[in-house]
FIKOLZA-1660 file (N, C-alpha, C; in steps of 0.1 Angstrom, whole numbers, plus 5000, padded with zeros to 4 digits):
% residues 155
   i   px   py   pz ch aa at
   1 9082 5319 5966  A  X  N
   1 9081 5330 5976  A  X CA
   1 9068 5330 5984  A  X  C
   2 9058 5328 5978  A  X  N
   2 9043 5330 5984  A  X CA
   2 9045 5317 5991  A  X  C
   3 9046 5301 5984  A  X  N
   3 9047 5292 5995  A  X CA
   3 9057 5296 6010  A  X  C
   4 9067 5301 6008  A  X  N
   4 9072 5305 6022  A  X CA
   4 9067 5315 6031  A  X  C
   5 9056 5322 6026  A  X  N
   5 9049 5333 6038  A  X CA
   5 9040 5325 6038  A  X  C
   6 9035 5315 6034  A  X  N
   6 9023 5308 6034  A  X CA
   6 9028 5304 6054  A  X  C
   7 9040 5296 6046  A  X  N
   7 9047 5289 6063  A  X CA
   7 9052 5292 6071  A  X  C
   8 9057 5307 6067  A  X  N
   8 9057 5315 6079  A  X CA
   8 9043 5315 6086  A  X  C
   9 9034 5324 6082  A  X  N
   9 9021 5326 6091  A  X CA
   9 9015 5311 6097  A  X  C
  10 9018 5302 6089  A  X  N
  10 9014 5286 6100  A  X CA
  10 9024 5288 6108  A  X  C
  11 9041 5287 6109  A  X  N
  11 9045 5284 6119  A  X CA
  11 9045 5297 6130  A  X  C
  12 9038 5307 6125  A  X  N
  12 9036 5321 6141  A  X CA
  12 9024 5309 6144  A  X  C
  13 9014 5308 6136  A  X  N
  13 9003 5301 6145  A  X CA
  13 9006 5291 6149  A  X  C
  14 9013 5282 6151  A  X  N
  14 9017 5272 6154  A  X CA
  14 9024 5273 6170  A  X  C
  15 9034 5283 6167  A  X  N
  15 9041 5288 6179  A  X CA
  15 9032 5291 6190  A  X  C
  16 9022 5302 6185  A  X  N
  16 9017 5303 6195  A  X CA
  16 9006 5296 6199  A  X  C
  17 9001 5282 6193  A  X  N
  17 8991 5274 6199  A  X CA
  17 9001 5266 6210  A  X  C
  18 9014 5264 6207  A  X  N
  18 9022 5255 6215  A  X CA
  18 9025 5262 6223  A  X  C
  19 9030 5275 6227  A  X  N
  19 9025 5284 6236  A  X CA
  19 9016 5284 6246  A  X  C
  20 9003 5288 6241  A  X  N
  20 8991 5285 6250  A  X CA
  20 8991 5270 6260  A  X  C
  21 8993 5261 6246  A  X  N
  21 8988 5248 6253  A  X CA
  21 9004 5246 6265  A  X  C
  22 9014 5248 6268  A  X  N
  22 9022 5249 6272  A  X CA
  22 9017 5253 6290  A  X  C
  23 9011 5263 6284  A  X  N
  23 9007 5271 6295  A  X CA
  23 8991 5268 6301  A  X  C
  24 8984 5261 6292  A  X  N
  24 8972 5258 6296  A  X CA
  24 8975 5249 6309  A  X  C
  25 8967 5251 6320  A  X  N
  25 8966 5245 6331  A  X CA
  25 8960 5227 6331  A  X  C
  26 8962 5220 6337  A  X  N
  26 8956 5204 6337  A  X CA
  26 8940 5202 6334  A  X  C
  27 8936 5210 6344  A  X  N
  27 8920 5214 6344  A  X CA
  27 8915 5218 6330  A  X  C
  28 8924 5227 6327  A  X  N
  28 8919 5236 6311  A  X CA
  28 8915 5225 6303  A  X  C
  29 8927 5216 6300  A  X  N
  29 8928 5208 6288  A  X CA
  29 8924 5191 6295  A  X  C
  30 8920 5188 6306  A  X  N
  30 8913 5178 6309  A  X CA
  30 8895 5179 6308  A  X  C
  31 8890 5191 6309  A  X  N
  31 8877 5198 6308  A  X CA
  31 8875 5195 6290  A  X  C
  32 8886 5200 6283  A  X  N
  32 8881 5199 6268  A  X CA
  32 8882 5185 6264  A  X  C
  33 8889 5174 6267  A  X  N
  33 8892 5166 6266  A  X CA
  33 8878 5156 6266  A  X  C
  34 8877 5153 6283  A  X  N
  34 8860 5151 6283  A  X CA
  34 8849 5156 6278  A  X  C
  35 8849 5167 6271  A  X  N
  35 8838 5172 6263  A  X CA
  35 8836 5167 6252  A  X  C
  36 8852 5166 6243  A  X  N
  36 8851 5157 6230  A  X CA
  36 8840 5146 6229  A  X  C
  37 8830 5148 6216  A  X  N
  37 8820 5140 6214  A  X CA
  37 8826 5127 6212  A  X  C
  38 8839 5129 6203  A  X  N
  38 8847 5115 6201  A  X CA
  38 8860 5116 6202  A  X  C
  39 8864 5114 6213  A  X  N
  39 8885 5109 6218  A  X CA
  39 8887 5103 6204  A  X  C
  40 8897 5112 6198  A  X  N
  40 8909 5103 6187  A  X CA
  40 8913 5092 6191  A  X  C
  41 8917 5084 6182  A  X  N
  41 8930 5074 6189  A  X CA
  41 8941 5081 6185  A  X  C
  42 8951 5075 6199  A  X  N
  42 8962 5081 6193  A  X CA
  42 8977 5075 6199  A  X  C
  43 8984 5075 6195  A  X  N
  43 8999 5064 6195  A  X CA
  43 9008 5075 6203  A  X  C
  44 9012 5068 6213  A  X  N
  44 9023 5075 6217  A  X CA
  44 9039 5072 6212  A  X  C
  45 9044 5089 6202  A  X  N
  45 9055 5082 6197  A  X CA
  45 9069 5086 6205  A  X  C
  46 9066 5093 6215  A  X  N
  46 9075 5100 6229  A  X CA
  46 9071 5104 6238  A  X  C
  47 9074 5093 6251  A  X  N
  47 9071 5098 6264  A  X CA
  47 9053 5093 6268  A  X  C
  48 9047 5102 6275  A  X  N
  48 9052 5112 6282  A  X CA
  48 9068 5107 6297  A  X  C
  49 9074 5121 6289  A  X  N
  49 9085 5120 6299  A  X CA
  49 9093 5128 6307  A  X  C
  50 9096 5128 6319  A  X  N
  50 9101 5138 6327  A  X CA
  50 9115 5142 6325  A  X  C
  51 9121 5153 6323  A  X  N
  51 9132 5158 6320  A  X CA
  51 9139 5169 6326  A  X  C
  52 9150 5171 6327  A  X  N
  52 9153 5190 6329  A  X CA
  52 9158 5197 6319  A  X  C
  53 9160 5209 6320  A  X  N
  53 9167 5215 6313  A  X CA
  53 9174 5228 6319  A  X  C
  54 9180 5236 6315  A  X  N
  54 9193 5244 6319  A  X CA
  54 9186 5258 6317  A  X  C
  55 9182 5265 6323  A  X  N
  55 9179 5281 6321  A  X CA
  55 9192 5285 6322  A  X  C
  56 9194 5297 6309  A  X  N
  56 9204 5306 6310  A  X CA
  56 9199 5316 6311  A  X  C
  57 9208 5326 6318  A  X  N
  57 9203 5342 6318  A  X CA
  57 9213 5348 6315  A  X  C
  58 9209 5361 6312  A  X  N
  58 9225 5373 6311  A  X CA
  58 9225 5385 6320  A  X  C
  59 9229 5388 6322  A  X  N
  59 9228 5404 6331  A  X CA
  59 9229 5414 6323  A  X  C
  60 9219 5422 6326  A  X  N
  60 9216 5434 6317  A  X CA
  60 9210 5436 6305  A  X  C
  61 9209 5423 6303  A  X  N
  61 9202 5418 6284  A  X CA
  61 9211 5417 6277  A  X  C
  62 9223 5427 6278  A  X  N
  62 9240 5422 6269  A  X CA
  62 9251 5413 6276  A  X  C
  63 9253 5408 6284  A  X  N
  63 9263 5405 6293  A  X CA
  63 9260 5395 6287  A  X  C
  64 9273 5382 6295  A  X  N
  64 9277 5372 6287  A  X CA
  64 9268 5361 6296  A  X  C
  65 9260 5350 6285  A  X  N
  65 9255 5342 6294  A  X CA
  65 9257 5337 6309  A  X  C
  66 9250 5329 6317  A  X  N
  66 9254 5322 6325  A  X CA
  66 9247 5312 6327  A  X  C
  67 9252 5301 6336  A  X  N
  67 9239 5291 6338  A  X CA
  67 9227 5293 6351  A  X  C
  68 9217 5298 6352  A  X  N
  68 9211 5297 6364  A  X CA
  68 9205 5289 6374  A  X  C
  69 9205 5278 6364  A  X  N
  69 9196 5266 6374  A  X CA
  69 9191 5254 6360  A  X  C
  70 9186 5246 6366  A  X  N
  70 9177 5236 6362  A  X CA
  70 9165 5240 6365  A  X  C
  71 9155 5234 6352  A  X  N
  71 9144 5234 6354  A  X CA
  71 9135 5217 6352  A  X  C
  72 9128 5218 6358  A  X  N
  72 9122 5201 6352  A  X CA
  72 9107 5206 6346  A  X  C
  73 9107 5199 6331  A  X  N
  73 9100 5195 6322  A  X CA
  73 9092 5184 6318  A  X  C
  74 9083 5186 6313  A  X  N
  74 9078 5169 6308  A  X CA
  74 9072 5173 6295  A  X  C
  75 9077 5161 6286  A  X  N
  75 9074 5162 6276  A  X CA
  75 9064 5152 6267  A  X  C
  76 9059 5152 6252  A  X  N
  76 9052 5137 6251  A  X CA
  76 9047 5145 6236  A  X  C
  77 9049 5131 6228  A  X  N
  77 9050 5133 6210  A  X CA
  77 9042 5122 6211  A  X  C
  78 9029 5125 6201  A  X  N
  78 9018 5118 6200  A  X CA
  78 9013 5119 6183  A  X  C
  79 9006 5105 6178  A  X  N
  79 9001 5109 6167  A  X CA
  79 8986 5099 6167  A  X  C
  80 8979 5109 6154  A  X  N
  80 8969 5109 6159  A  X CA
  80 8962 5096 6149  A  X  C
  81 8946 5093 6149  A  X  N
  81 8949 5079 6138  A  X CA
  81 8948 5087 6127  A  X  C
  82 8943 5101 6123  A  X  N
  82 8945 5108 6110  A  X CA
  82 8965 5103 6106  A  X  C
  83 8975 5102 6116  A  X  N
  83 8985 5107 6108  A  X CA
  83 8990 5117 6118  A  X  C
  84 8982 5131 6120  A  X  N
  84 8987 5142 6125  A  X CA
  84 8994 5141 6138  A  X  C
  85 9006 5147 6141  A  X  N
  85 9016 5140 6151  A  X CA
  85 9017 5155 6158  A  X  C
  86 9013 5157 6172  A  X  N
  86 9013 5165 6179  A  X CA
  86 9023 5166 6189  A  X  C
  87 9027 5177 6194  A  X  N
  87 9043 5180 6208  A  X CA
  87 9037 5184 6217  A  X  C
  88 9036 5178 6227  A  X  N
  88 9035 5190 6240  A  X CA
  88 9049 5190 6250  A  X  C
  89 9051 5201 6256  A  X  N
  89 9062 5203 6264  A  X CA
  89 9055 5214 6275  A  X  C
  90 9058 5209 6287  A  X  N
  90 9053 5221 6298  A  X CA
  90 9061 5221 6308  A  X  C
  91 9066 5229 6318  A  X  N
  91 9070 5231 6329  A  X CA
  91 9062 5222 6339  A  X  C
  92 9069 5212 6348  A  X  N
  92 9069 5205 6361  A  X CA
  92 9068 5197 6359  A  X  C
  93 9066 5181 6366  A  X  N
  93 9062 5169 6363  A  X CA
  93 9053 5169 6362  A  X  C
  94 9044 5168 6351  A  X  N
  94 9030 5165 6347  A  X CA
  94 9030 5157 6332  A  X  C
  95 9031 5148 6332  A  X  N
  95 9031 5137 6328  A  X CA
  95 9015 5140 6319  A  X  C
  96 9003 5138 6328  A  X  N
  96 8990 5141 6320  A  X CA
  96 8990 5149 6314  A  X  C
  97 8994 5160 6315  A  X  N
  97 8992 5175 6313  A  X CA
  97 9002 5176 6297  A  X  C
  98 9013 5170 6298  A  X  N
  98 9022 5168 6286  A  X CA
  98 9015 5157 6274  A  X  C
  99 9008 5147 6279  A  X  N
  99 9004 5145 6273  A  X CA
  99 8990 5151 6263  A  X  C
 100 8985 5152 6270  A  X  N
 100 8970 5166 6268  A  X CA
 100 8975 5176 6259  A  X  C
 101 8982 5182 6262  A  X  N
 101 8991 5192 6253  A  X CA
 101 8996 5187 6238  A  X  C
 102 9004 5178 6239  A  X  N
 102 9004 5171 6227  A  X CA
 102 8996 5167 6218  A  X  C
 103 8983 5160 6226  A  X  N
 103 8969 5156 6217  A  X CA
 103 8962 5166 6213  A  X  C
 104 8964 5179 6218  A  X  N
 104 8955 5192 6215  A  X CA
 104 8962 5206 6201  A  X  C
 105 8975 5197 6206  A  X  N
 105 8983 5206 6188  A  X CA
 105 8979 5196 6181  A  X  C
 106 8982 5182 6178  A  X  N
 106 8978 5175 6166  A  X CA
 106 8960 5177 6163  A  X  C
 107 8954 5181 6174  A  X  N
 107 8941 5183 6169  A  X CA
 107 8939 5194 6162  A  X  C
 108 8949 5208 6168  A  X  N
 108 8950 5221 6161  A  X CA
 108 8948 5220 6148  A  X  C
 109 8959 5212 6143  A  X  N
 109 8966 5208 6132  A  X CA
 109 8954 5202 6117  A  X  C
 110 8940 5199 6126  A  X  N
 110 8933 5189 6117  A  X CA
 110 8921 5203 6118  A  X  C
 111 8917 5208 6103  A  X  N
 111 8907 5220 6097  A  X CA
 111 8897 5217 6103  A  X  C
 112 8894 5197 6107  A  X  N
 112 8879 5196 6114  A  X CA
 112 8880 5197 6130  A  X  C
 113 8889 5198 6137  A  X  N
 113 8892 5203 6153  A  X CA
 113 8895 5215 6152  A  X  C
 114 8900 5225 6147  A  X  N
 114 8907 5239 6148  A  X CA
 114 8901 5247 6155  A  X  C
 115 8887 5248 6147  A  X  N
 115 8879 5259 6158  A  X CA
 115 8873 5253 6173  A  X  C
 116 8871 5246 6175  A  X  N
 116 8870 5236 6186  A  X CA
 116 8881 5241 6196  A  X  C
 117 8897 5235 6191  A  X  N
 117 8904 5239 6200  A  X CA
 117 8905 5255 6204  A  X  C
 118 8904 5260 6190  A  X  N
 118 8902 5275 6195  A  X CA
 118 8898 5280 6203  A  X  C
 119 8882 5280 6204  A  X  N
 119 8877 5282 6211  A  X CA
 119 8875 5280 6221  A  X  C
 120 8875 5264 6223  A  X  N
 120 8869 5260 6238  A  X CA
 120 8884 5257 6248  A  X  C
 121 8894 5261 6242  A  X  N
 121 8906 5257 6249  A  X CA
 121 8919 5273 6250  A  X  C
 122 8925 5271 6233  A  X  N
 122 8933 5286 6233  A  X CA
 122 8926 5294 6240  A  X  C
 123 8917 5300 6236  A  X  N
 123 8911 5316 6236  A  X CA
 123 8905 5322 6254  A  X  C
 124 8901 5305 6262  A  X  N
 124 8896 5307 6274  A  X CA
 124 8914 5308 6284  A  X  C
 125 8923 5303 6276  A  X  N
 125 8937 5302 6281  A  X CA
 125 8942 5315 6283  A  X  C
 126 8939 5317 6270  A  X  N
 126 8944 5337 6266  A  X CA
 126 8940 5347 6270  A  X  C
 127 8928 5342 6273  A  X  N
 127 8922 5355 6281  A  X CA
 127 8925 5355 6298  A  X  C
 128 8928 5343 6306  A  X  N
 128 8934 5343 6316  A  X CA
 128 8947 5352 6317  A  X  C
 129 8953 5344 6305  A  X  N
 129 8968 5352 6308  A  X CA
 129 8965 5366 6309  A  X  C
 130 8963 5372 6296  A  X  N
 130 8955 5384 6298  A  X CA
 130 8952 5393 6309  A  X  C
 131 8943 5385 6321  A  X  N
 131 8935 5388 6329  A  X CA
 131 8949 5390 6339  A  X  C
 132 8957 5381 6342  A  X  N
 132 8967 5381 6348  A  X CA
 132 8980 5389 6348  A  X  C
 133 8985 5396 6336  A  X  N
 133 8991 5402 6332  A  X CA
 133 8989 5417 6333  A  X  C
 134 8973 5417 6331  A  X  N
 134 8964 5431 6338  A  X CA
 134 8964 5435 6353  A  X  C
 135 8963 5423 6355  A  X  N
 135 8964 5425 6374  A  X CA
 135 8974 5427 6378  A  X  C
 136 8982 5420 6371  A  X  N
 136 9000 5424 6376  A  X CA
 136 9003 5440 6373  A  X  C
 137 9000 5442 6365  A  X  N
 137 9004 5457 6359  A  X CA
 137 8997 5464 6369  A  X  C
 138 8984 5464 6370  A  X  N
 138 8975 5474 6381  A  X CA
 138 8986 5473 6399  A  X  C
 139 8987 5461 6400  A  X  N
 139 8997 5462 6412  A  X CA
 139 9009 5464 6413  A  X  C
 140 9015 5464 6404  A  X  N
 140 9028 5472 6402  A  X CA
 140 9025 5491 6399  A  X  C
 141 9018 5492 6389  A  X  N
 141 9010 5507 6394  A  X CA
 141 9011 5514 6400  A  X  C
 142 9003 5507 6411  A  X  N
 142 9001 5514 6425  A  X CA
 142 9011 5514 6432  A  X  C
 143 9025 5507 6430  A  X  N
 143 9036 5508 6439  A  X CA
 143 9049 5520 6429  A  X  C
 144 9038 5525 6425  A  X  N
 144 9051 5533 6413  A  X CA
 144 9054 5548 6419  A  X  C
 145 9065 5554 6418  A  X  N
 145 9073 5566 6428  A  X CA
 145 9079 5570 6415  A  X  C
 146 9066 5581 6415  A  X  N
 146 9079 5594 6407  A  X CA
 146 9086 5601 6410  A  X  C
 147 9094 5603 6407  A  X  N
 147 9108 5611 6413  A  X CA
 147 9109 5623 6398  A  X  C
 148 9114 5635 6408  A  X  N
 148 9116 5644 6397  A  X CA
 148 9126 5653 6400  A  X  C
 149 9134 5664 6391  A  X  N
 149 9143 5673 6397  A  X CA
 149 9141 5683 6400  A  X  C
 150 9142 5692 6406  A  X  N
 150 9140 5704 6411  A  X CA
 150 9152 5713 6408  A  X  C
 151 9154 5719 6403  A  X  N
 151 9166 5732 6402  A  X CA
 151 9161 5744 6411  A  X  C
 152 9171 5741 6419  A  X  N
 152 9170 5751 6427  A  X CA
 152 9185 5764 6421  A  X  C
 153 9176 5777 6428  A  X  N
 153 9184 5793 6423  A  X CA
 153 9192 5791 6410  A  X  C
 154 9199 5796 6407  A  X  N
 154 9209 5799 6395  A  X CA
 154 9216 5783 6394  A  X  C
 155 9221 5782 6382  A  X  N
 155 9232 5774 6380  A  X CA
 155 9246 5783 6374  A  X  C
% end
């Protein structure tokens, strides 16, 4: 029982490093990249490769699926010379960027890169989003109309 919440809480952390890196921008994860005192070696064991995939949506959040469109992806499965075999997957053709992504979970993955990627990569990612998700809110805010009822005389 304890080994399975052990791997639950790796695979939330996990999720959400593939998350971030997902979302990390080219620049983000080419910046950390070059800072490495020493580049891994590392094997490409998929891709990087360009792909689509199918967004579905529903109406209303209960209605019955549908298809909305294609999306294009790029993907790329890398492993590292420890062994540790990293995914990256991101929205548009970015081929570098899928790759980068991939080399930066298998680095997650290793106790002697962890805080490294943490820091100098997740956390500067997260706080963008953050930053962004704040701004969005403040400008939707300011476009918000309360509406109220008034009872007028007797009912």
């Amino acid at each position: 029982m304890e080994a399975r919440q052990e791997n639950a809480g790796r695979d939330l952390g996990r999720k959400r490093v593939v998350d971030l890196l997902a979302r990390a921008e080219l620049d983000d994860l080419a910046r950390v990249w070059d800072g490495l005192s020493e580049q891994p070696e590392t094997q490409m064991l998929r891709g990087p490769e360009i792909g689509l995939v199918m967004v579905r949506g529903r109406i209303g959040g209960g209605g019955a699926p549908f298809n909305l469109g294609e999306a294009t992806v790029s993907r790329a499965t890398v492993r590292l010379g420890n062994g540790l075999v990293g995914h990256g997957h991101v929205l548009g053709a970015n081929l570098k960027r899928a790759r980068l992504a991939a080399v930066f979970d298998a680095l997650w993955q290793d106790p002697e890169h962890r805080l490294l990627v943490e820091t100098q990569l997740l956390e500067p990612v997260a706080a963008r989003i953050a930053e962004r998700k704040q701004t969005k809110s403040e400008e939707v805010a300011a476009t918000r109309v309360d509406f109220f009822t008034m009872v007028r005389g007797e009912d």
